[in-house]
C-alpha positions as a Markdown table, in Angstrom:
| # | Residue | x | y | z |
|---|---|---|---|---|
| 1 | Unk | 49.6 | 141.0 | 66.0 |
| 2 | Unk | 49.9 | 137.3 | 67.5 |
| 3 | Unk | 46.4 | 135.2 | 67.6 |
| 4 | Unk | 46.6 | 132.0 | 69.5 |
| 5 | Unk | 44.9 | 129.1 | 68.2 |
| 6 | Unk | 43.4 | 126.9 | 71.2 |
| 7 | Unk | 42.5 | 122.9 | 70.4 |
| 8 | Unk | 38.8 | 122.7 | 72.1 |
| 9 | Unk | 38.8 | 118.7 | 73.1 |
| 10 | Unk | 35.3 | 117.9 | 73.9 |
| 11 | Unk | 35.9 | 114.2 | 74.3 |
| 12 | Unk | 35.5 | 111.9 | 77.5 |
| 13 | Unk | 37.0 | 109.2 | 79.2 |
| 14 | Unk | 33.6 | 107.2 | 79.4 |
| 15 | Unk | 32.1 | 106.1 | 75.8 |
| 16 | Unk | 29.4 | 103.4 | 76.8 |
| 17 | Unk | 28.7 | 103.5 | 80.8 |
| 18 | Unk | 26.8 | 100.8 | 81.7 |
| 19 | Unk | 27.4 | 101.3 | 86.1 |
| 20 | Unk | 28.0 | 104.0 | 87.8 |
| 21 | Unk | 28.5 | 104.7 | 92.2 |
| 22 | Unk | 28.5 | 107.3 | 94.6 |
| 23 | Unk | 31.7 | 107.2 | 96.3 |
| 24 | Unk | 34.0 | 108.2 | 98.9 |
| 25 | Unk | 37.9 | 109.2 | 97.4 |
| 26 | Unk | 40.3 | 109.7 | 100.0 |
| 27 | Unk | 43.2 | 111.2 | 99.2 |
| 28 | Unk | 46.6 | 111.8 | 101.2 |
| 29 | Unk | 46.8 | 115.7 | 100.2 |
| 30 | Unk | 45.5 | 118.2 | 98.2 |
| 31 | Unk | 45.4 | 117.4 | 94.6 |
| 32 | Unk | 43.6 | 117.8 | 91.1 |
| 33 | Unk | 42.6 | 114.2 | 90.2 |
| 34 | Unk | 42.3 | 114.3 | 86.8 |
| 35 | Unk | 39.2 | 112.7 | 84.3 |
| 36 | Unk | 40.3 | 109.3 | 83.6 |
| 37 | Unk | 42.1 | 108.7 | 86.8 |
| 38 | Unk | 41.9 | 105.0 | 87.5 |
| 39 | Unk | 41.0 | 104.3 | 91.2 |
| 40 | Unk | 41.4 | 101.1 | 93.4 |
| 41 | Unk | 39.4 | 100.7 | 96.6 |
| 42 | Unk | 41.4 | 100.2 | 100.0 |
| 43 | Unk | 40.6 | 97.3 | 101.7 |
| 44 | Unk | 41.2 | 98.5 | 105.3 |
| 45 | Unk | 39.1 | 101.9 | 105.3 |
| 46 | Unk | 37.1 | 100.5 | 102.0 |
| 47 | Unk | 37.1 | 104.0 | 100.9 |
| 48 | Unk | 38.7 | 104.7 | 97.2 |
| 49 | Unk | 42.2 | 105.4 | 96.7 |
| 50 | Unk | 44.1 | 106.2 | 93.4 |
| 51 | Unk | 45.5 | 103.5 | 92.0 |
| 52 | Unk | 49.7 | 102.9 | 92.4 |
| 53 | Unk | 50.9 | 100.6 | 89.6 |
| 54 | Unk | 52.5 | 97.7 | 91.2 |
| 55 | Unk | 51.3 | 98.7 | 94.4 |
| 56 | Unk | 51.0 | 96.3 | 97.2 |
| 57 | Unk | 49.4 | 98.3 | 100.5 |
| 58 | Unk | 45.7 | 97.5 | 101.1 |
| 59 | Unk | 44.6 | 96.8 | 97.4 |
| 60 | Unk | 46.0 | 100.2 | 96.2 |
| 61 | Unk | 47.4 | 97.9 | 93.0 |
| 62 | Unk | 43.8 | 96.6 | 91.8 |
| 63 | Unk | 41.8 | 99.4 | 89.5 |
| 64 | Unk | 38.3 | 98.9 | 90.4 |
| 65 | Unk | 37.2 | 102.2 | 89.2 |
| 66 | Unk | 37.3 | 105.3 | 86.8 |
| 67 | Unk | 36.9 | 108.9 | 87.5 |
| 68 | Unk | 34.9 | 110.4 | 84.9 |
| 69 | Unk | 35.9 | 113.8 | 85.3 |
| 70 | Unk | 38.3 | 116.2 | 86.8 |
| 71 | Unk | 38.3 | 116.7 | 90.9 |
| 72 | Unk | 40.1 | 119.4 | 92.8 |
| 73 | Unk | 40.3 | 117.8 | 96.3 |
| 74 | Unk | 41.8 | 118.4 | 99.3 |
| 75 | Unk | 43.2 | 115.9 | 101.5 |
| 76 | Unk | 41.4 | 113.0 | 103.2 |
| 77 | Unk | 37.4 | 112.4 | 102.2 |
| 78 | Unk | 36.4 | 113.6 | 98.8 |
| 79 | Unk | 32.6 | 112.3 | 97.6 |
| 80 | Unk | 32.7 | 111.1 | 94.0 |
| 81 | Unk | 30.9 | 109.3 | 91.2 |
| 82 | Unk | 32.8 | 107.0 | 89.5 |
| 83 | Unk | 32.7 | 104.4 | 86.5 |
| 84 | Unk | 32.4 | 100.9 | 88.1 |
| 85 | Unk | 31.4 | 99.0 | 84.8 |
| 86 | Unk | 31.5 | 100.3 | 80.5 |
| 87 | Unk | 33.8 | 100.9 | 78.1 |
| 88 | Unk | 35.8 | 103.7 | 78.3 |
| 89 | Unk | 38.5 | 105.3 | 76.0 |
| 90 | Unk | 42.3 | 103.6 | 77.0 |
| 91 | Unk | 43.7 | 106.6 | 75.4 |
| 92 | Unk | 42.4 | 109.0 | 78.5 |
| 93 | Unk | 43.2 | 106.4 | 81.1 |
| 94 | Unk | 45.0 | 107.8 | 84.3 |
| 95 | Unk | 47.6 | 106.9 | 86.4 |
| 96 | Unk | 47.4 | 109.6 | 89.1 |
| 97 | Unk | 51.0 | 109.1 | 89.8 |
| 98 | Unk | 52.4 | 109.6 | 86.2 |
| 99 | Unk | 49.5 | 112.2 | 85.5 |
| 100 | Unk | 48.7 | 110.2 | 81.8 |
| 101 | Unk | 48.6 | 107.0 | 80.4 |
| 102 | Unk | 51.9 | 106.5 | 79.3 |
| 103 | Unk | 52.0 | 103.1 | 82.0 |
| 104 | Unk | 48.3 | 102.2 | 81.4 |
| 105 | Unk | 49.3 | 98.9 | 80.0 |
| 106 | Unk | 47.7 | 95.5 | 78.7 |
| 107 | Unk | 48.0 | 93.9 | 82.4 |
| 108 | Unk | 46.1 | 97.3 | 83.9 |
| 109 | Unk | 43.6 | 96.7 | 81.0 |
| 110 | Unk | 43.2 | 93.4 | 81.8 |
| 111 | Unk | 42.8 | 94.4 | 85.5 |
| 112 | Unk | 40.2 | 97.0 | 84.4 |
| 113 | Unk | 38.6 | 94.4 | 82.1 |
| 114 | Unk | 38.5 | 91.9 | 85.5 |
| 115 | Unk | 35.9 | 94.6 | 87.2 |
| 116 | Unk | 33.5 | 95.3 | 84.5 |
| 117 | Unk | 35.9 | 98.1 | 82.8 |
| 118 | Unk | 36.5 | 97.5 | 79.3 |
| 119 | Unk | 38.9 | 99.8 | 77.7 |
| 120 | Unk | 39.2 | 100.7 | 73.6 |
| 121 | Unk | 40.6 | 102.7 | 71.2 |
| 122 | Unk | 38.3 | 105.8 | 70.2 |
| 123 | Unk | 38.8 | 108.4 | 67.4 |
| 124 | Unk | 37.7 | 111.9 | 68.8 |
| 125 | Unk | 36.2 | 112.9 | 65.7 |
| 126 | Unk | 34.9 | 115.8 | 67.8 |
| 127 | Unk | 38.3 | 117.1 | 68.7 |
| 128 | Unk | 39.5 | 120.1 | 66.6 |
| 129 | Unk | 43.2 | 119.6 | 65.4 |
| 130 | Unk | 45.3 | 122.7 | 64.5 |
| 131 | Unk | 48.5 | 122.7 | 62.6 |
| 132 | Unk | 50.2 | 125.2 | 65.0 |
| 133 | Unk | 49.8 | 127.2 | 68.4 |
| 134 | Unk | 50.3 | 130.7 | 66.9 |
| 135 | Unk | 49.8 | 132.7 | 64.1 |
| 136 | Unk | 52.4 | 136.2 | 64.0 |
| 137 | Unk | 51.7 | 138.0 | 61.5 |
């Protein structure tokens, strides 16, 4: 007999939101946008975009926003609400392109920090933590 043991995360990417907007996401395909996905807003269409690290195309390289939960889009227009000011949990910060946070770093925090987006450290005390994945017996 095998039981699997499954880690029920309950947390959020938003702890204190203090603004929030209905948006507009466009996105170039299809594509599950996950919670925590940090956006930037182009500057030609003025429509969101995810955010590119570094990037230099119509504003694409300045988070303005925060995508508080998952999306399954499809390519072009997607209609979204989306964290524009609060404090929000760095650890589940999004870089669409790297699919975690692993290059969320101080200078993207600071970014965030420049639009109203504060970004801390949180415990998830509400996060149950198993020692292991299966139990054989």
């Amino acid at each position: 007999m095998s039981i699997t043991i499954t880690d029920n995360d309950t947390g959020t990417v938003v702890v204190e939101k203090t603004a929030a907007k209905d948006d507009t996401l466009n996105l170039a395909s299809d594509a599950t946008v996950k919670a925590g996905t940090i956006l930037a807003r182009d500057s030609s269409s003025l429509k969101l975009v995810v955010f590119v690290k570094g990037g230099s195309t119509n504003e694409n390289g300045v988070p303005k926003a925060v995508l508080a939960y998952e999306l399954d889009g499809s390519s072009g227009d997607n209609p979204v609400r989306v964290m524009t000011g609060g404090i929000a949990d760095k650890n589940r910060l999004v870089i669409h392109a790297d699919g975690d946070n692993a290059n969320v770093d101080a200078a993207v925090l600071d970014q965030l920090r420049d639009y109203g987006i504060a970004a801390i450290d949180v415990a998830q005390l509400g996060r149950d933590d198993n020692p292991q994945d299966t139990v054989d017996s």
